[in-house]
N, C-alpha and C positions, 0 to 999 in steps of 0.2 A: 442610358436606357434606350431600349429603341420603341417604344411605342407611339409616342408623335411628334413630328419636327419642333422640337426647341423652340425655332427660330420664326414660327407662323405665327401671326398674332390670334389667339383664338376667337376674336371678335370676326377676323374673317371668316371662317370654318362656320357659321351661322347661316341657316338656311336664311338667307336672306335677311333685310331688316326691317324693320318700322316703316320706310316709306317704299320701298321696292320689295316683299312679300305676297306672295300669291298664291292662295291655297293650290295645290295639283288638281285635286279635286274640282273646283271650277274651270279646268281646263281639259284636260285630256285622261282624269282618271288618277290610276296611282301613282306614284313616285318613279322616274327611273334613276336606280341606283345602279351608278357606274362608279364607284369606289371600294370595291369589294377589295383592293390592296391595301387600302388605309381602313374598312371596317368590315368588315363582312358581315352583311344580317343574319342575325340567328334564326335557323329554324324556328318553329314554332311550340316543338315539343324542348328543343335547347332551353329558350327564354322561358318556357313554364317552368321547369325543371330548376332553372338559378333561381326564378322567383320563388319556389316554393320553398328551396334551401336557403335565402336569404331568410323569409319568414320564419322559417322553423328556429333558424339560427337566434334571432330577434326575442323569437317565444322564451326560448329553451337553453338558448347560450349556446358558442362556440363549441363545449366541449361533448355536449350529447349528441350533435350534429357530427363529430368527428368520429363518435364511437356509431354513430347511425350509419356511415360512409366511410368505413373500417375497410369492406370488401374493395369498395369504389377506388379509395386512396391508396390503399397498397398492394394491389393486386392487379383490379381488371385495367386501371386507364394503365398503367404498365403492358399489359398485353395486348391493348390495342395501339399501342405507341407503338408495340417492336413487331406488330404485322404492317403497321404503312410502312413503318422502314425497313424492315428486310432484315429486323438484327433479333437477339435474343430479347426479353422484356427485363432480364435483370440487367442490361446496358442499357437502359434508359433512366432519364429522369426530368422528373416538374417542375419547373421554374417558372418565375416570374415575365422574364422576358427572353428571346435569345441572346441580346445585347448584353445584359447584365451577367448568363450563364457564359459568353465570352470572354467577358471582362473578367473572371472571376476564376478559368483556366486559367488566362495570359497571363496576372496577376501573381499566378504561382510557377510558372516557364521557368528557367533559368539559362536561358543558349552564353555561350563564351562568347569571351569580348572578341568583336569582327565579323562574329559570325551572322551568317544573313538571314532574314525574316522579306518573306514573297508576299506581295498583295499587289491586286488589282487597278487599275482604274473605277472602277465603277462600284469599290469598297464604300461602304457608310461610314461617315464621318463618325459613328459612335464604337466602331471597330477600332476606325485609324487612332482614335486618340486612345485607348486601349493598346495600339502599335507602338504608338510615339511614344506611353509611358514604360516601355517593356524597352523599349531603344534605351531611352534616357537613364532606364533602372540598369541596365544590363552592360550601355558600349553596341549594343548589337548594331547591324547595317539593316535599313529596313529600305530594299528596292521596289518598286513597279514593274509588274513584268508588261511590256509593251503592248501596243495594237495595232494587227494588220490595216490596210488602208478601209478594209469593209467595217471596221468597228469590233471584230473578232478576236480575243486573245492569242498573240502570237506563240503557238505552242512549237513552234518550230526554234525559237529563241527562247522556251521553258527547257526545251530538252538536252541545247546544247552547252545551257548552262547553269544546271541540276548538278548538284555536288552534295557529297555528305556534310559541309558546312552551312550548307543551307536546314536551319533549325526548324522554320516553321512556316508554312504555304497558308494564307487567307484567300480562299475563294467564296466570291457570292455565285448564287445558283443562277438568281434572277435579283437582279437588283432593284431597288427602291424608283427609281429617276428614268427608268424605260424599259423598255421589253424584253432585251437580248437575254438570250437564253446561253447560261455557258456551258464549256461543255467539260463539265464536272469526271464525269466517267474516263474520260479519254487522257485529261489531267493526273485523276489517279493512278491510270498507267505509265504513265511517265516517273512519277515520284515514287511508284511503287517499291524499286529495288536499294532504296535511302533510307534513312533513320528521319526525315522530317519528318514535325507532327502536320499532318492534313486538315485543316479544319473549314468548314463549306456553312455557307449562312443559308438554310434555307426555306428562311423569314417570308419570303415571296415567292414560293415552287409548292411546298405542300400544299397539297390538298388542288391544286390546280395540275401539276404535275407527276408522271411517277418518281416517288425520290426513294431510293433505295442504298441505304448507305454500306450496305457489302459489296454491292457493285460500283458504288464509286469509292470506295478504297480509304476513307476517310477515318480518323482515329477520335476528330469531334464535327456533330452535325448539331448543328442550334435550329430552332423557329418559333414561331410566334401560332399562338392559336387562336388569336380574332380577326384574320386574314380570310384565307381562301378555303379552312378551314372552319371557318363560321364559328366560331366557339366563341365565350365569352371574353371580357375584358381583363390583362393581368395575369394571366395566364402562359403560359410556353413549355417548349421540353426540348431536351438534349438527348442524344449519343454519344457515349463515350465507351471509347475501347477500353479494357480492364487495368493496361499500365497507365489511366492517367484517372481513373476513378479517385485515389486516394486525396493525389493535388485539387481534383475538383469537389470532393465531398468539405477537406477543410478551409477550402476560401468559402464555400456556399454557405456552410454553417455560422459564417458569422452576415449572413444577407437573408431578409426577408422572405419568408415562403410565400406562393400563391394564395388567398384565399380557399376555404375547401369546396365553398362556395361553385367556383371559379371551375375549381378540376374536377367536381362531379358535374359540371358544363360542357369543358371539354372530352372528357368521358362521355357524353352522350353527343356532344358533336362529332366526334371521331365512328361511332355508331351509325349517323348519319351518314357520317361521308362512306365505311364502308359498305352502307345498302344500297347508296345512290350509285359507287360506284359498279356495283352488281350489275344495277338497275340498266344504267345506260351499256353495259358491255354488251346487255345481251338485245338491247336493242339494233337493229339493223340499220335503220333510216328514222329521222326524228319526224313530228308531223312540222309544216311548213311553218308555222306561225305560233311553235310551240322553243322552251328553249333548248337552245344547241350545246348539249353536250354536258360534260361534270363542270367546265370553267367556261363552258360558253366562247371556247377556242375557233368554234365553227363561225362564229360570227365578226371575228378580225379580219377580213377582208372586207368585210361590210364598214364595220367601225372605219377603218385606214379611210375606206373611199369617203364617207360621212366627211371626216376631218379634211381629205385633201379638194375636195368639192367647195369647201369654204373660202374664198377670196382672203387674201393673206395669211394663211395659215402656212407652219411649218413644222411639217414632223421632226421628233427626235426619235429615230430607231434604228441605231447603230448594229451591225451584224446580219449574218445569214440568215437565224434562226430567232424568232420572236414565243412573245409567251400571248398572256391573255391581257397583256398591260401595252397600251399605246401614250406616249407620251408627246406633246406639241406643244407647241406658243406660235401666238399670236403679231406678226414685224412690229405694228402699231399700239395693238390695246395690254393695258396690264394684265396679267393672268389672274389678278383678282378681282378686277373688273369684270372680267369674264365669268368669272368663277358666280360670282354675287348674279350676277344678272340669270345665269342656266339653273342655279337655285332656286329663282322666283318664279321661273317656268315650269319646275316640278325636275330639274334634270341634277342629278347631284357627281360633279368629278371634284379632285383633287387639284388643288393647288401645293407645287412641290418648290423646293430654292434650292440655290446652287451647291451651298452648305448641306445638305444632306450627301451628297455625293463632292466631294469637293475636288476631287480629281477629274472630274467628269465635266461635267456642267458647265463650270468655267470655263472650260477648255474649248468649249462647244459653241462659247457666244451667249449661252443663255443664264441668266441669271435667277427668272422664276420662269416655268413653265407649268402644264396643266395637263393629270393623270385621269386617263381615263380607263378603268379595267373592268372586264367583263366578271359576271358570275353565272351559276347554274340555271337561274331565273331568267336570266336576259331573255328578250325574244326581240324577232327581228322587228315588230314593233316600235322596242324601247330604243334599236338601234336610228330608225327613220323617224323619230322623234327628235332625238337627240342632233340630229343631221340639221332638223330644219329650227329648233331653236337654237344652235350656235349660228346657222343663218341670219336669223333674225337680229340677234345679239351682235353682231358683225355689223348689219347694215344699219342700224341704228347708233350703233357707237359710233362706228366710222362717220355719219352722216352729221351726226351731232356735233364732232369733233370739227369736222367743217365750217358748221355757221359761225359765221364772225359775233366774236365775245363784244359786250359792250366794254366802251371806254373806263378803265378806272377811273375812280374821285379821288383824289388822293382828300386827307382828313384837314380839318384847319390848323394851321399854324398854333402852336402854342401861344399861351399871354407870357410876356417877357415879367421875368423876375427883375423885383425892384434890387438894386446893387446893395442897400441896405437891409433886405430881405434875408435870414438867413435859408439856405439851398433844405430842404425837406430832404429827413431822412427816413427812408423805408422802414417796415416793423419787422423786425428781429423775426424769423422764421425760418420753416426747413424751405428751402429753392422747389420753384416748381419744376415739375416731374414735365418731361415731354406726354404731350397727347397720345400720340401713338409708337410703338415700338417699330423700328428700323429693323430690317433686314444686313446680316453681317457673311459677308463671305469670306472662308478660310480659305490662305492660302497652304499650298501643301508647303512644306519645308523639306530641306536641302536630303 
């Protein structure tokens, strides 16, 4: 499932804790939320709208809320699905997460033994293992198409080695682990005149960017709708072209639906996004101190500078073309450290692991780094905020980490057991559990 890294302990993901906690409010006011990748806050007419369908649900039961949200469920978020994407509204569909509507085509593929399956670098580990099981079920060959030296998909070595044996192309739009924006459209020109299935994650583009799946040529498009589409939690929708409807309606039906909850949420987030997006087209110039844009794209050269201002810091932004998502670590401090600490100052990013992108990251040197991504809200404000406490946070930890540690004690010696003494045996129980959960990095396989 792709909704949050596995592998983060969620004790970290805590605004702060017990002894390092600091209202926003006695400092600078509200929250600045710079994770709009990992949650996106719901409008304010969204979060009434779930709360009042959670309620009603609670009162009245599941099933009168179902038939209350008859029009909602079968019809309109349909129609507003296949106007962001560019497709009909009967090619679309609800689902729980993108990763799961992925798993849940591949699961029913069938390509011949030999045949090849295309994915990326900078694919989600919740994809790949959905790959590897379709390799392992199948015989198939599942390659990496390369990367130029800028961080850019080598589409020059996509084109010259595109064959009708090539079964099935995984592309992400905008990946989890950094910004790069791929180029989706240009890809599907390439694979256009083959029998491979196209399928494009674009878990992290909707609602930030335009995603139009006629013009990138794609036969399935997944995402997630508590992202940059601000919708609720548990929620997501696909595209699928007509020849693979069938394979994906019968793995789906044996998988969890979304709450209804959930999709008369994203039904009115989707509503949101396209008034906002009206809103801003037909605006000219934003005011100065107001925010920039549908994803607050206007304020990624601010952000970058913020981060590269910072004394050891180092960007992760591989490629030409960047989205609303900056991604960094820190040479010295742990990116949870980091992370705990810009929480207590009211500043909220993402801490990411290499494991979520596992082709990538590693690759990269970096094992955790720290996501920061803009939204529609942002103002340039929340961005010289955020400048000056990872400042602070920097020079504090760094400083800290300086003064010399006192001397350890070590404890006293044990009292010696008498030789006639018999040796004490432990009480029969389950082994204690480690304190805290470790971080685990995949490696890719052959």
């Amino acid at each position: 499932m792709n909704a949050t890294p596995s592998s983060t302990d969620h004790r970290d993901h805590a605004y702060g804790t017990a002894t390092d906690r600091t209202e926003p409010a006695d400092q600078e006011g509200r929250t600045v939320h710079l994770d709009t990748a990992g949650w996106g806050t719901m409008p304010a007419a969204v979060r009434a709208l779930v709360a009042d369908c959670a309620s009603r649900e609670d009162r009245y039961g599941p099933h009168e809320l179902e038939e209350d949200l008859e029009d909602v469920l079968r019809t309109e978020v349909h129609e507003r699905l296949g106007a962001l994407l560019g497709v009909p509204a009967a090619d679309t569909a609800v689902v729980t997460d993108a990763a799961g509507a992925f798993d849940a085509l591949v699961s029913r593929l069938a390509p011949g033994r030999g045949e090849r399956v295309w994915t990326t670098p900078y694919e989600s580990a919740a994809r790949l293992t959905a790959l590897y099981a379709l390799r392992d079920r199948t015989r198939c060959t599942v390659e990496v198409v390369p990367l130029r030296e800028d961080g850019d998909l080598d589409l020059e070595w996509m084109a010259r080695h595109i064959g009708d044996d090539v079964a099935l192309v995984s592309v992400v739009h905008v990946p989890s682990g950094c910004g790069i924006v791929n180029p989706v459209e240009e890809i599907g020109q390439i694979l256009a005149p083959y029998r491979c299935v196209y399928a494009v994650d674009a878990s992290y583009s909707a609602g930030q960017l335009p995603v139009d799946a006629g013009r990138i040529g794609c036969q399935l498009l997944t995402g997630d709708g508590w992202r940059f589409l601000r919708g609720p939690y548990a929620v997501g929708f696909a595209f699928l072209a007509p020849r693979l409807r069938a394979a994906f309606e019968d793995a789906a039906a044996h998988r969890p639906l979304p709450p209804n909850a959930a999709v008369a949420g994203l039904n009115a987030a989707l509503a949101h996004h396209t008034a906002t997006t009206a809103t801003t087209a037909t605006t000219v110039t934003a005011a100065a101190d107001g925010p920039a844009g549908l994803a607050g794209q206007g304020l990624l050269p601010a952000l970058r500078a913020a981060v590269e201002e910072c004394p050891g810091t180092e960007l992760i932004a591989p490629g030409r073309v960047q989205s609303a998502i900056l991604a960094f670590r820190h040479r010295d401090l742990p990116a949870a450290l980091v992370r705990r600490r810009l929480a207590a100052r009211g500043v909220v990013v993402w801490k990411t692991v290499a494991q979520e992108t596992p082709l990538h990251l590693p690759r990269s040197g970096a094992t955790t780094a720290l996501r920061a991504s803009l939204g529609p809200e942002t103002t340039p404000q929340d961005i010289a905020r955020f400048g000056r406490a990872l400042r602070e946070v920097v020079r504090e930890e760094t400083a800290g980490a300086q003064r010399p540690r006192p001397a350890r004690t070590l404890p006293p010696a044990p009292t010696p057991v008498l030789a006639s003494a018999p040796a004490p045996v432990p009480p029969a129980g389950p082994r204690p559990r480690p304190s805290a959960r470790r971080h685990l990095t995949l490696c890719p396989t052959p």
